[in-house]
C-alpha positions in Angstrom: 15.7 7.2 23.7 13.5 9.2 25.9 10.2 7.8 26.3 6.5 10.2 27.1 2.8 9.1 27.3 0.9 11.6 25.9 -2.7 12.6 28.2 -4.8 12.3 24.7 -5.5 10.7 21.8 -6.7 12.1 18.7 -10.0 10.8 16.8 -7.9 9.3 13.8 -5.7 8.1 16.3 -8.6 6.0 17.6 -10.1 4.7 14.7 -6.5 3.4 13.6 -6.4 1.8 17.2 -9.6 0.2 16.2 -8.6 -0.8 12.6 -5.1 -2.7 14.6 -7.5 -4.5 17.3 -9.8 -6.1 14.5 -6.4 -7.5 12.8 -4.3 -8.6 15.8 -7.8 -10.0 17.3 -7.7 -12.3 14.8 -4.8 -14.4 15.8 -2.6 -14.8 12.6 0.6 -16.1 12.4 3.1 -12.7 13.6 4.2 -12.4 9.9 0.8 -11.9 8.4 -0.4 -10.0 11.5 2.3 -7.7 10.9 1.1 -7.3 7.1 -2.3 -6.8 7.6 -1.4 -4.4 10.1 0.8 -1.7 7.7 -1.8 -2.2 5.5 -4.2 -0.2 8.0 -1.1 1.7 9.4 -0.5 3.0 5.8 -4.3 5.0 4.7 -3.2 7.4 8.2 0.4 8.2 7.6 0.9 11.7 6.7 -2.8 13.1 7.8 -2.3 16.2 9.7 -4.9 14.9 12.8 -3.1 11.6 13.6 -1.0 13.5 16.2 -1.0 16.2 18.4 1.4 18.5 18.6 3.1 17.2 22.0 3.2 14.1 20.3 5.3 15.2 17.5 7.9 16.8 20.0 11.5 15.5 19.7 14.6 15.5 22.1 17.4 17.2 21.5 19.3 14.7 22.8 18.0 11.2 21.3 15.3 10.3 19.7 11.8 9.9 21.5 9.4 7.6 21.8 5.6 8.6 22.7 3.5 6.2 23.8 0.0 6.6 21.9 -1.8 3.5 23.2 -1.4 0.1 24.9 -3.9 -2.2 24.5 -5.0 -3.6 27.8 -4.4 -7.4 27.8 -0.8 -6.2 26.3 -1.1 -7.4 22.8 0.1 -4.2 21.1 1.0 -0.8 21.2 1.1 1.7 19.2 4.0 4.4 19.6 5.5 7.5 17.5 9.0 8.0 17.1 10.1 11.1 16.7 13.9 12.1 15.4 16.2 14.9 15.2 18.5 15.2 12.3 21.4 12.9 12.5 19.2 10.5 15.8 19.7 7.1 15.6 19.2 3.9 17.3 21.6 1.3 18.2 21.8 -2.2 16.1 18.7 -4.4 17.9 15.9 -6.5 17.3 12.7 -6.6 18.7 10.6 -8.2 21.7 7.9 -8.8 18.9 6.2 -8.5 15.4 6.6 -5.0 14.6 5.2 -2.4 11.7 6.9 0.9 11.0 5.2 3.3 8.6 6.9 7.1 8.1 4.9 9.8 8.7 6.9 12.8 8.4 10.3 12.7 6.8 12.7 10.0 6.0 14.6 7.3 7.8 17.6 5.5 7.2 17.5 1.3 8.1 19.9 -0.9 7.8 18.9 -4.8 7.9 21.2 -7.0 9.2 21.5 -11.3 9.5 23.6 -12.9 11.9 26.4 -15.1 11.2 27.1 -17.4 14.3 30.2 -18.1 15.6 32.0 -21.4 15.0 33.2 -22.2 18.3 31.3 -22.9 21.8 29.5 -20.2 23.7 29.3 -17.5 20.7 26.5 -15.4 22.2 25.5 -14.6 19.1 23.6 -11.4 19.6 24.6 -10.7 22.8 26.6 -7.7 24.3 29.2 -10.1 24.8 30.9 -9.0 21.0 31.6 -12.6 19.9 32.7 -15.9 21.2 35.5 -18.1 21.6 36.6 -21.1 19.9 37.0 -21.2 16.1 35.4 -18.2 15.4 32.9 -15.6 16.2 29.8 -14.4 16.1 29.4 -11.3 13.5 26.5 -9.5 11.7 26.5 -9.2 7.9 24.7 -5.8 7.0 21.8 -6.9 3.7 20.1 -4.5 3.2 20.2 -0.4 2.9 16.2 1.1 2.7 15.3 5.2 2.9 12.0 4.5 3.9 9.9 8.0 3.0 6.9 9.1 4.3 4.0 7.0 3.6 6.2 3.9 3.5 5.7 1.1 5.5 7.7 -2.2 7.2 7.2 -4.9 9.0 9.0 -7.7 10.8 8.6 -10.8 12.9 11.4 -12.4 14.8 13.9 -13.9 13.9 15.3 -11.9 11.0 14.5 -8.4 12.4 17.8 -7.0 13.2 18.2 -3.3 11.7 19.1 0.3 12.9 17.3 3.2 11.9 18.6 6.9 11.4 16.7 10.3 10.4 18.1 10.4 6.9 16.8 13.9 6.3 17.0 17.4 7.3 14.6 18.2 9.4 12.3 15.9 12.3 11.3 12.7 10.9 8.3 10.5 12.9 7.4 7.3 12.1 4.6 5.3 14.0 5.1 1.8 15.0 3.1 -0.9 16.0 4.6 -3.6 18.1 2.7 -6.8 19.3 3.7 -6.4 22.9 2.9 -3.8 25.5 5.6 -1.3 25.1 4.4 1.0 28.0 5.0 -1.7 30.3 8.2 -2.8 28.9 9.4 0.6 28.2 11.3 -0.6 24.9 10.5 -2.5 21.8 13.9 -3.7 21.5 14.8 -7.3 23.0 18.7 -7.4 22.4 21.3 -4.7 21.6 24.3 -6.4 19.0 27.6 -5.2 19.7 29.1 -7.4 17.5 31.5 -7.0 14.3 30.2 -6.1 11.5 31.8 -7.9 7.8 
């Protein structure tokens, strides 16, 4: 993933900034946050003003995340992936409660839950690819979604691990909305699984 910060941001693209700050100002629970939040994500997906055209500029070689806004006391960001045909991400889950609406195109996702290992020191999740002992560690794929543009999703850890692939033939962009600060992190995604999959 390559990752930009565009210089502006455009006048829908501020009122939705808005619209998120009155909702995650509240304090909710991250579930419900998350909710409330695709619901004002949802209303802007699709209009032609949200972005700008440097904002809807992919990579040829991965897909690429554009940083549209980071709220100052780092309680969310909002960010715009953009993918190629055939870009994908890597099985992960996230630092945080997260909203993804499309707005251009479709996108692949596959939900996953973790089955921990039997034995000691599995590392479920980890890099690591499993434990020792009677058994390890392995993901369990749940769920297959082609979210299309307007759709929206949201998760709150635990139970958030998915990949996600442009499903279609041309550039698909999806915004998400991730209660952390993603500029400072430079990634929404707390832990890579390299685990087996069955």
């Amino acid at each position: 993933m390559t990752t930009t910060t565009p210089a502006r941001t455009t006048t829908r693209m501020a009122a939705l900034v808005r619209e998120i700050r009155s909702v995650v100002d509240r304090g909710l629970a991250p579930d419900v946050t998350a909710y409330l939040v695709g619901e004002v994500l949802a209303p802007h997906l699709g209009a032609a003003d949200l972005l700008t055209l440097a904002q809807r500029e992919g990579d040829p070689e991965r897909y690429r995340q554009h940083v549209l806004h980071a709220e100052s006391d780092g309680s969310f960001s909002v960010v715009a992936l953009v993918w190629l045909p055939g870009q994908e991400t890597c099985i992960h889950d996230h630092v945080s409660w997260c909203v993804a609406g499309v707005h251009q195109g479709a996108e692949s996702e596959r939900r996953y839950r973790l089955v921990p290992g039997t034995g000691t020191g599995t590392g479920a999740g980890s890099g690591s690819g499993g434990g020792s002992g009677g058994g390890s560690a392995r993901l369990v794929a749940t769920e297959d979604v082609v979210n299309g543009q307007g759709d929206v999703c949201g998760f709150a850890p635990p139970g958030d691990i998915h990949s996600v692939r442009n499903s279609c033939a041309g550039t698909a962009i999806s915004l998400h909305v991730y209660g952390a600060d993603v500029s400072r992190l430079g990634t929404s995604i707390r832990r890579v699984y390299t685990l087996p999959v069955g």
